[in-house]
N, C-alpha and C positions, 0 to 999 in steps of 0.2 A: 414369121421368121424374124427373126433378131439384125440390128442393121452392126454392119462389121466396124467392132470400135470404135464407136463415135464419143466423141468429147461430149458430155451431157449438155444440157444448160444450167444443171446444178452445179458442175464445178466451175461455171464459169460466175455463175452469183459469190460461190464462197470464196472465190479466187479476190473479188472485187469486195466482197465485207472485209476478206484479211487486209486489203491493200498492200501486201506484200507480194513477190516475185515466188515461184514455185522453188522449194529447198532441194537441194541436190549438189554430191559432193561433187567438183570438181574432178573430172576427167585424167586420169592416169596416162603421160603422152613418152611416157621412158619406160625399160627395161624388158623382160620377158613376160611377165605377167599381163603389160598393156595390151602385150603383142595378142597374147593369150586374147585378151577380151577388147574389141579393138570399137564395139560401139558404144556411146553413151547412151545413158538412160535419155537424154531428148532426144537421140538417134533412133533410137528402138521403139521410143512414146510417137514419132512421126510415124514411123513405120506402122505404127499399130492407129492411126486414123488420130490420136489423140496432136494436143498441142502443149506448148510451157506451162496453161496451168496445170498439167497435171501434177502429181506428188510423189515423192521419192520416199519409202519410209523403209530403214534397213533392218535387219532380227535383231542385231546388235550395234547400241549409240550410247550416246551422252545425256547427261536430262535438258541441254538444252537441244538436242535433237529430241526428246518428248516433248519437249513443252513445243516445239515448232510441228509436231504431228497433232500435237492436241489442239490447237488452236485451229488445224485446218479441218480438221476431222468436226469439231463441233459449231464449225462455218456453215458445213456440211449438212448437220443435222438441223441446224438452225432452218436451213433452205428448206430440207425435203419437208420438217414441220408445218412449216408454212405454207408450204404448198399441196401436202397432205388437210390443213386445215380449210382450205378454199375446196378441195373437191370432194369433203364429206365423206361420211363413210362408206365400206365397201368389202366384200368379201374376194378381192384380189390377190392373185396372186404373181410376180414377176418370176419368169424364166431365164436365167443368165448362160448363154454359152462359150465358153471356153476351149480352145485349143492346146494340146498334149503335145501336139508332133514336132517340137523345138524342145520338147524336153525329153528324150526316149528311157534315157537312164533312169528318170525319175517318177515312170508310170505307175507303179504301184504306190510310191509316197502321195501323188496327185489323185490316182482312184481312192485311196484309204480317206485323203482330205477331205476330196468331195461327198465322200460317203458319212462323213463326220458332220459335216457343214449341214446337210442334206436332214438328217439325222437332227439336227439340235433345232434347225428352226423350218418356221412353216410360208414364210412372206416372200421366201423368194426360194427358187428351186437351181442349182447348178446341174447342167448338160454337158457332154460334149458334144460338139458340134465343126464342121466345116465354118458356117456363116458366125462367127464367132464375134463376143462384147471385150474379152482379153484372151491372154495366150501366156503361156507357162515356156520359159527359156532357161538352157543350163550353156552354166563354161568357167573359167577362170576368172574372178574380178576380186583384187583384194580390199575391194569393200564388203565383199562377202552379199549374204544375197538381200533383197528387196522386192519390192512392189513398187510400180509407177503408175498411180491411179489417180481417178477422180474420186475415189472414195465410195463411187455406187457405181460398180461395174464394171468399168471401163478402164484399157491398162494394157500394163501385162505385167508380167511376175517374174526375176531374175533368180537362178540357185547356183547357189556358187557350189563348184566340189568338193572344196577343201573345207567351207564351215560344218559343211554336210557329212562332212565326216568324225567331221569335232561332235557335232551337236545331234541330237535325234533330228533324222530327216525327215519323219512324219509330223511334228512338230512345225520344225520350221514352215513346211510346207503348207501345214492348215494355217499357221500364225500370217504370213505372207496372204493368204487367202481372206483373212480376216483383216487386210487394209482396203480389198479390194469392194470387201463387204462394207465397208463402213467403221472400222475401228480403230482406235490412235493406238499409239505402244504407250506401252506402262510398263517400261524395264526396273522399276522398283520393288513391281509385283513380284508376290510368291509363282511359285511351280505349278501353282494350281491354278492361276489366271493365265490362259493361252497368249495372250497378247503382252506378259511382263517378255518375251520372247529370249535370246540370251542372258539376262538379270539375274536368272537362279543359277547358271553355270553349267556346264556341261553334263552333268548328272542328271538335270532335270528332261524326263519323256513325255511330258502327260501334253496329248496333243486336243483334248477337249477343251471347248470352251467353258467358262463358268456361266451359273446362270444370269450374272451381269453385263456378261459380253451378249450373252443370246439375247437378253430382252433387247440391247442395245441395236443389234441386228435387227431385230423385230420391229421396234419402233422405227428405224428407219427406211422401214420395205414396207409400212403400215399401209395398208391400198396399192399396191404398188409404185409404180413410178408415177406422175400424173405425164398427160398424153402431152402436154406443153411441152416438154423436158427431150422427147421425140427420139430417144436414145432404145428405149424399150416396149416392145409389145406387152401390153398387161392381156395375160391367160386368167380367166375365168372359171 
């Protein structure tokens, strides 16, 4: 069984190589909109087992919100490399499950995702499940939507309704999924890289990942999680 959200011990090394604070905008405390969406992302990352370091990364930012995703993101891979390199190889495979029932409006965009994700790579498998690693939430936040993860697993996932309407929903929804997995935004990227996420503009649907982002994924679920990190059951 999978243990409910727990803050890894990899986010907590990349937290300490960045020596930086976890990024996250500031909190909306005026108007109807707040009212609308009334917790913060480290109100929600509590609620879901995690702690500060986790990571805020939204569909749509600034490049210096990429360059503060990429820097955490390849903290990230630094760790699980490393720690992949100490327990040698192996034909592992990690199990991730995730929680729908905070998001009801957006179950077909989440089954589509997972079916995408599922679909592109082999290191790690998405479920859903009660005993859940993150959770998938909707409502009103004009930051529009996000992930608050440790970058392997753990989290939960914010959609906003109004960007979701702007933007393809199946899109967002796997891009979003794809911070949870392990990947930074790259809003410079074309339509054809899942994670450039808002950057190509409202036009763009294409909710696959490219084959850069999947190996990226790949390498980072490489043996699965190792059993130190105690966040993950590695399936065989």
């Amino acid at each position: 069984m999978s243990r409910r959200c727990t803050l890894s011990t990899l986010a907590a090394i990349a937290a300490t190589a960045l020596a930086v604070p976890a990024f996250a905008a500031a909190p909306i405390t005026n108007g109807p909109a707040a009212q609308a969406s009334v917790t913060t992302p480290q109100a929600q990352a509590a609620k879901a087992g995690t702690d500060a370091t986790t990571f805020v990364s939204s569909y749509a930012g600034s490049p210096q919100d990429e360059a503060n995703t990429k820097a955490f993101y390849d903290a990230v891979m630094r760790s699980a490399r490393a720690k992949q390199a100490k327990k040698g190889n192996g034909s592992a495979a990690v199990t991730v499950v995730y929680s729908a029932s905070r998001a009801p409006s957006f179950a077909s965009e989440i089954a589509r995702s997972t079916q995408i994700w599922n679909n592109a790579v082999n290191n790690v498998t998405l479920v859903e499940g009660n005993d859940y690693d993150f959770y998938y939430s909707e409502g009103n936040d004009p930051r529009g939507s996000y992930a608050s993860t440790n970058g392997h697993g753990g989290g939960f996932i914010f959609l906003d309704y109004a960007q979701n309407e702007q933007y393809d929903s199946t899109r967002v929804t796997a891009h979003e999924t794809g911070h949870v997995l392990g990947l930074p935004d790259h809003y410079a990227g074309p339509c054809s890289e899942l994670m450039s996420g808002g950057g190509p503009g409202t036009s763009c649907t294409n909710a696959i990942p490219n084959s850069a982002e999947v190996s990226k994924v790949e390498q980072l679920w490489a043996n699965g999680l190792t059993t130190t990190g105690g966040a993950f059951r590695t399936v065989r």
